[in-house]
MDAnalysis code that builds the backbone (N, CA, C; Angstrom):
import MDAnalysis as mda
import numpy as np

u = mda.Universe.empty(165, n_residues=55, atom_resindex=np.repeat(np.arange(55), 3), trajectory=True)
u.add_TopologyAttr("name", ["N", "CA", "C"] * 55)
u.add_TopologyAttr("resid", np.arange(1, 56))
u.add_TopologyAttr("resname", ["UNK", "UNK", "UNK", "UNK", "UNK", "UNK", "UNK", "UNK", "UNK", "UNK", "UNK", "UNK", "UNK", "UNK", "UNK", "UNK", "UNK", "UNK", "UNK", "UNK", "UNK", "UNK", "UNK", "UNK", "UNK", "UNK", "UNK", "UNK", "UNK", "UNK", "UNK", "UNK", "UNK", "UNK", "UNK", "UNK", "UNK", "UNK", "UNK", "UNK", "UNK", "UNK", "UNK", "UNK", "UNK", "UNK", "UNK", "UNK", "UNK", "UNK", "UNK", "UNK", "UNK", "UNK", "UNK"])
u.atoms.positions = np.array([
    [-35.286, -27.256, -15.004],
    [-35.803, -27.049, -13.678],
    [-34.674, -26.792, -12.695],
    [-33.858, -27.690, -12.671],
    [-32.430, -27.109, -12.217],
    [-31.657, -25.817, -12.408],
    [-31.881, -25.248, -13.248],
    [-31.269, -23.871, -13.686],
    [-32.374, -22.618, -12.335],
    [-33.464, -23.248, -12.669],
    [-34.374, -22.125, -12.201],
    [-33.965, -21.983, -10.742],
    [-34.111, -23.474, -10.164],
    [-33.728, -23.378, -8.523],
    [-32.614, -23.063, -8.400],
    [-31.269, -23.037, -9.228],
    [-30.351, -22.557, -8.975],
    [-30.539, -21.069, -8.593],
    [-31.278, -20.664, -10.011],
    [-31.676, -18.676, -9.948],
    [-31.940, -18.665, -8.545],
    [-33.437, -19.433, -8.455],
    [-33.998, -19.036, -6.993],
    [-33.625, -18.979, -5.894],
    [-32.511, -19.629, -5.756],
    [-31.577, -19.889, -4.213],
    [-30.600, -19.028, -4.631],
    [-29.914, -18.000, -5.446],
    [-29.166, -16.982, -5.491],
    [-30.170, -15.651, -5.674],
    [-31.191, -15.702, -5.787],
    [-31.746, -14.271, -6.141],
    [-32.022, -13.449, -4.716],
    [-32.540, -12.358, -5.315],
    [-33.024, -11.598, -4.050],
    [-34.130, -11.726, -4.432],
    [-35.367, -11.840, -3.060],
    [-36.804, -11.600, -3.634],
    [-36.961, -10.535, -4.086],
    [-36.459, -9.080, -4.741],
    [-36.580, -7.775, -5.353],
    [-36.602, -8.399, -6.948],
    [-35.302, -9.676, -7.206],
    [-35.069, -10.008, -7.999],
    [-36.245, -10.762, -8.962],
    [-36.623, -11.698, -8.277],
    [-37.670, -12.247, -8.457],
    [-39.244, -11.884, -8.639],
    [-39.043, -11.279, -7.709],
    [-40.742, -9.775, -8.135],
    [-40.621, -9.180, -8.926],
    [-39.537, -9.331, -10.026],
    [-39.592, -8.349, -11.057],
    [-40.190, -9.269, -12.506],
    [-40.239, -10.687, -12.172],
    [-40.545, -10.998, -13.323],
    [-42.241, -10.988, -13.390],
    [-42.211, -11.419, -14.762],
    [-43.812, -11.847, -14.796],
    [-44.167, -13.083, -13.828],
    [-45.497, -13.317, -13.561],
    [-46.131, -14.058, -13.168],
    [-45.870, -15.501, -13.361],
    [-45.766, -15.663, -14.355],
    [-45.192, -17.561, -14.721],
    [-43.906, -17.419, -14.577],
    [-43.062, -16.933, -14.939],
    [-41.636, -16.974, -14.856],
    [-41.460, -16.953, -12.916],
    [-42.001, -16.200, -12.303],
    [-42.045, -16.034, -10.455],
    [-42.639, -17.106, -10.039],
    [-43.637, -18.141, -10.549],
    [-44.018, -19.124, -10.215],
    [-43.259, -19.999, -10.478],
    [-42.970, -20.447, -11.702],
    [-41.771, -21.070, -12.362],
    [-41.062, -21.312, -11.228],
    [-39.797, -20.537, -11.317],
    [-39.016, -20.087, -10.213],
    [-39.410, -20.546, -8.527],
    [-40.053, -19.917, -8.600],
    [-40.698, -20.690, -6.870],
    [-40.919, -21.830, -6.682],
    [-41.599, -22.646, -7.619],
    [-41.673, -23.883, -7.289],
    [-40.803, -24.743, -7.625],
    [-39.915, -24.360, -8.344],
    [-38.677, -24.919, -8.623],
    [-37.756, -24.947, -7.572],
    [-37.961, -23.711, -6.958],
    [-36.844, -23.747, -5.421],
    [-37.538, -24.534, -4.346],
    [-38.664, -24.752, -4.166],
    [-39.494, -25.327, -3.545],
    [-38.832, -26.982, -3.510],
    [-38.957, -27.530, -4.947],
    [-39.161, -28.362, -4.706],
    [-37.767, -29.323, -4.827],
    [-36.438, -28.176, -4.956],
    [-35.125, -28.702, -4.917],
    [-34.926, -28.813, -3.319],
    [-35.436, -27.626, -2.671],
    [-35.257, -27.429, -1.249],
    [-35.923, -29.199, -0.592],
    [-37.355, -29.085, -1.071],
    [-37.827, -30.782, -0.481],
    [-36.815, -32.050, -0.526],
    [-36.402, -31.829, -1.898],
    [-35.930, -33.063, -2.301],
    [-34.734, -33.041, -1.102],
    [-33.836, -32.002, -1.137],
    [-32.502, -31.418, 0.063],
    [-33.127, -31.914, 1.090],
    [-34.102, -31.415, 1.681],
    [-34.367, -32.226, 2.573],
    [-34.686, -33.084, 3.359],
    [-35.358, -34.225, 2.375],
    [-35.454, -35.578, 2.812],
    [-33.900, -36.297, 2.175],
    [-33.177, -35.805, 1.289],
    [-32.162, -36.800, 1.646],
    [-31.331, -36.394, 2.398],
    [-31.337, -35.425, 3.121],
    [-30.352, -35.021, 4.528],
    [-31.183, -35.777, 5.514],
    [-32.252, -35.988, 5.363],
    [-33.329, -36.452, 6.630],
    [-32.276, -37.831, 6.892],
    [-32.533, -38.493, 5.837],
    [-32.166, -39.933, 5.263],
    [-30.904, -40.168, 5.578],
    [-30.145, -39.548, 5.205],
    [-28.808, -39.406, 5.080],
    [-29.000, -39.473, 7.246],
    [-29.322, -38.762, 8.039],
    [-28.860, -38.519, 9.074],
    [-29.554, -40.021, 9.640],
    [-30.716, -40.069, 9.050],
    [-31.335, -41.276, 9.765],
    [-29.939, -42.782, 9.855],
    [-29.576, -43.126, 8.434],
    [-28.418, -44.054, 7.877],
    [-27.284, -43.941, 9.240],
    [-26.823, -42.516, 9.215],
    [-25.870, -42.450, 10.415],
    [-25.998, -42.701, 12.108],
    [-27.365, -42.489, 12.120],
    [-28.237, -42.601, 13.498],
    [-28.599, -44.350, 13.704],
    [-28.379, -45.126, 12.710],
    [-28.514, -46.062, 12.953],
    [-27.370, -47.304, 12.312],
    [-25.944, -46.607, 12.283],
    [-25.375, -47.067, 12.670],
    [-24.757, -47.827, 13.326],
    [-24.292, -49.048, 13.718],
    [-23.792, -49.271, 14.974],
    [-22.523, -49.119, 15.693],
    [-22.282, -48.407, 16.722],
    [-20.994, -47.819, 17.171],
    [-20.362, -48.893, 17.266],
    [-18.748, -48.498, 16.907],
    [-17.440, -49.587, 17.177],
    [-16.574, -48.903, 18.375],
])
């Protein structure tokens, strides 16, 4: 699953419309759901720093 989102976050969508149907789904939801994961632990990650307490 990792390989795929890798593809998917380097491809071009030309790239990707060229495959079949499961392989473009594949692919999509694989970038989909690396992108989610990216972004709740940046969420997290900023929240941790936001609640910090300044020295």
């Amino acid at each position: 699953m990792a390989e795929l989102a890798k593809y998917g976050m380097s491809a071009d969508a030309s790239q990707i419309r060229r495959h079949r149907d499961g392989r473009r789904l594949a692919t999509l939801l694989a970038t989909v759901a690396f992108l989610e994961a990216k972004s709740v632990d940046d969420t997290l990650e900023l929240l941790d720093l936001l609640m910090r307490p300044s020295c």
